[in-house]
Each structure stands twice: as structure tokens, then as C-alpha cells.
Steps between C-alpha positions, in 0.01 A plus 500: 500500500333285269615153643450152316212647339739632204641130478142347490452735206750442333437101475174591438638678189721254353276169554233733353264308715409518890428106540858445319664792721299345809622204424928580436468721807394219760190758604136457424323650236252726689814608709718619161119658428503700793889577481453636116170741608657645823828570261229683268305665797839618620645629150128637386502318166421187360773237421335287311223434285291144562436349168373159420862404399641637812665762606645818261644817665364813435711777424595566837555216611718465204725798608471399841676156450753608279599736796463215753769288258743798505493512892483126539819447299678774636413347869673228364829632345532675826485165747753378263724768494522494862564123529759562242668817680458268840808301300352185445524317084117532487334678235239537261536579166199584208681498218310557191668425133397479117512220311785672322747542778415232717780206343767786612324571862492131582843457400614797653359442849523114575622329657687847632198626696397212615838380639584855685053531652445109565198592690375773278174490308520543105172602309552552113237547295532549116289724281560810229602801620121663482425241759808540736481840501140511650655254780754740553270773521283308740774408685409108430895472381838636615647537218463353131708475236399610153526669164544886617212668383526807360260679725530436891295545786601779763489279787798252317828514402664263273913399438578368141697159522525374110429630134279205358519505100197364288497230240206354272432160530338272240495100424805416264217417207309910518602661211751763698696209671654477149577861437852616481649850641282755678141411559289787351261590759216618267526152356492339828196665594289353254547172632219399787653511907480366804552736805453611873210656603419874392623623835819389487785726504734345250163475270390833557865672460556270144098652384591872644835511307327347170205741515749764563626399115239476357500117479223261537517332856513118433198270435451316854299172438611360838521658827742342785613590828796262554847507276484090480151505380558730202835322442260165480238654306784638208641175515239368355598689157239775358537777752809740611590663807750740615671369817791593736741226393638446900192501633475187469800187623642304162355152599143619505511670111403250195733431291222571191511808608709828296586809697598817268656780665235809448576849454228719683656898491403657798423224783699424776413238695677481850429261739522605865410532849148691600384564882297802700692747609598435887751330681525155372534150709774361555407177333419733187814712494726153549237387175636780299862510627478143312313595188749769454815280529302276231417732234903613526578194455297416227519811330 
């Protein structure tokens, strides 16, 4: 058994400093020393490299703490599945979702969840699916709620909830706010955009299926990664975007602003549930009972 001496590392790891590490752990610094070389001495590698700027993991030590973060949250989700099975309303819950679903999580899960688990602990964390995936796959998350890529990991499964169409958005004075009938997409690509990042999935599925034409992929001046800072950005006239309409709740969308209903042959975008592939909490199957009885709802 490796003891504390895996917990010392690892807040050695993320302060990225043993004074800092010393210091959030209530221990002395020569003490976290000693912990981090007899972790080392017992292993036979080096953790860490000692730089002037602090601390950086070598490559095993990189490996090694992504391994410790898979065990440590798995410790976890099993104390709280046993408090849960034990019967009592406590839980804990890592729920991870983009910035494209999360208007219809939030509605679809309060007050609901927090009325029937009073006592239960909610952790929701928003990010593109690129990002909530690695949580997933770190086990940092429960369960997230996404764009369904088209390519998923072995060790998750995913359950569709909605269909989420596309539409381009531009200020009411851009020249293709004043087009009438179907926008011509060759025409719209010549115009400059604002976007998600590169890794995105709805970016990257838009670019595959344009490549796959033979189409330019669109000129991306600015780079985003949340829905109401591109919305803000177009609003201020000159750049387009192409946006999930309900992604985001009426009140928040400026009135300047012109959505067009976009034709893009061959994407489907579906919005749904993703989590690894075991038994899930009871806090996260009630989670997706109620996202379920939303998107029928809704849909």
C-alpha cells in the first residue's frame, strides 16, 4: 500500500509547487519533500522534475497521476453509492454539460432534483464536449451531457435525448440578414465567422461534412468557447455564426440579432446523455430519468 504518500503527490501535482502543496496540506515543506522521494524510492522513478519555476512531472509521473485520478474518483463514486444504497437522500452528482445543452439541463432538473435529494451535493461544470469527454474518461464527471459525437470511446455509452437543428446568425444590418429564400451556402461562406474552438464537435462535424463536398470550410476570424460570447461578438454586426437556435433561453438573445434557418446535408446533431459504461448512481440515473421526461416534453 502506498498510503497518503499518493495524496501528497497528487497536491504536489496540481499546486505545481511543494511550498504551495506544503502549505494547502497543513504539513511542512521538508515533510511533503520526504513524502514525494519515498513515493519515488518506492515506485523506482522520478515524479517530478525541480525547475526554477517549480515543479513539472516527468512522463511518469504524468501517467502515474492520471491513474491515481481514475482510482481516487472511483473511491469516491463508490462511498457514495453505498450511502445512497444505505437509503438515505444523499448524493453526489458531477454532472458535466456544454454550453449548448445546458439552458435545457437546468430547466430540466431544478428545482425537481433538488426537492426529491435535499441533502444531496450538485457539481455541474460546463465545457464542449472535447473537454467533458476527457472528464468522463478520467472519471472527474458522472455523466455529461453533449452533442453525440460521432466517434465514442469504448469505455462509454451514450442515449440520444433531442435532434438540435442549426441556424446562421448575423446582425440585422450584414448583408445576408436581408436576403430572401434559401441562404446559398457557398455565398455564406465567403463572409468572415466567428466560432468554437477547432475541437469542437459541432465545428468539426460542420468542417468534415464541407470538406467531404468539396467546399471551403469557413473563414474563422474569432475563436470562442461559450454560445453567449459568440452571440455577443455577432451582435456586434460584421461576423456570422452558425448556432443551435434553443441553446440558448429567449430573454438572453438581442433583438439586433437575425437567425436564418441553414441547410447543412448530412449533419445530425443530437443532443444527449454520455457516461462510462458501469452501473450508474442513483443520483445519476434519477438525473437522467428527468432529462428524459424533458426532452419528451419538449420535443
Amino acid at each position: 500500500m502506498l498510503g497518503p504518500d499518493v495524496s501528497y503527490f497528487m497536491a504536489a501535482a496540481t499546486a505545481g509547487s511543494l511550498g504551495r502543496a506544503a502549505e494547502q496540506l497543513g504539513m511542512t515543506q521538508p515533510a511533503l519533500t520526504k513524502a514525494i522521494q519515498r513515493l519515488e524510492a518506492r515506485l523506482g522513478v522520478g515524479l517530478f522534475h525541480r525547475t526554477p519555476r517549480g515543479l513539472e512531472l516527468t512522463d511518469a509521473g504524468q501517467g502515474f497521476l492520471k491513474r491515481c485520478q481514475v482510482a481516487s474518483g472511483m473511491m469516491e463514486d463508490a462511498v457514495q453509492e453505498a450511502r445512497d444504497i444505505g437509503g438515505g437522500h444523499a448524493g453526489l452528482l458531477r454532472l458535466g454539460m456544454s454550453p449548448a445543452s445546458a439552458h435545457f439541463v437546468l430547466k430540466a432538473l431544478f428545482p425537481q432534483l433538488r426537492q426529491e435529494r435535499p441533502a444531496a451535493v450538485l457539481q455541474l461544470h460546463t465545457a464542449f464536449g472535447d473537454t467533458l469527454l476527457d472528464g468522463l474518461l478520467r472519471r472527474e464527471l458522472h455523466m455529461a451531457v453533449c452533442p453525440l459525437p460521432g466517434d465514442l470511446p469504448p469505455e462509454l455509452e451514450a442515449e440520444p435525448l433531442y435532434n438540435d437543428a442549426f441556424s446562421l446568425v448575423c446582425h440585422h444590418s450584414h448583408p445576408l440578414a436581408a436576403q430572401s429564400g434559401p441562404l446559398d451556402l457557398a455565398a455564406v461562406l465567403q463572409y468572415d465567422f466567428a466560432a468554437s474552438g477547432k475541437h469542437e464537435f459541432a465545428r468539426q462535424m460542420i468542417e468534415g461534412v464541407l470538406a467531404h463536398a468539396g467546399m471551403p470550410l469557413p473563414r474563422v476570424v474569432v475563436e470562442a468557447n461559450t454560445l453567449e460570447a459568440l452571440v455577443i461578438i455577432v451582435a456586434t454586426g460584421g461576423l456570422v455564426t452558425v448556432l443551435p437556435r434553443r441553446a440558448l433561453p429567449p430573454e438572453s438573445i438581442p433583438a439586433s440579432l437575425v437567425w436564418r434557418p441553414v441547410e447543412l446535408p448530412g449533419v445530425q446533431r443530437q443532443i444527449g446523455v454520455i457516461r462510462p459504461r458501469h452501473t450508474p448512481s442513483p443520483m445519476a440515473q434519477r438525473a437522467t430519468e428527468l432529462l428524459r421526461q424533458a426532452a419528451s416534453l419538449d420535443h
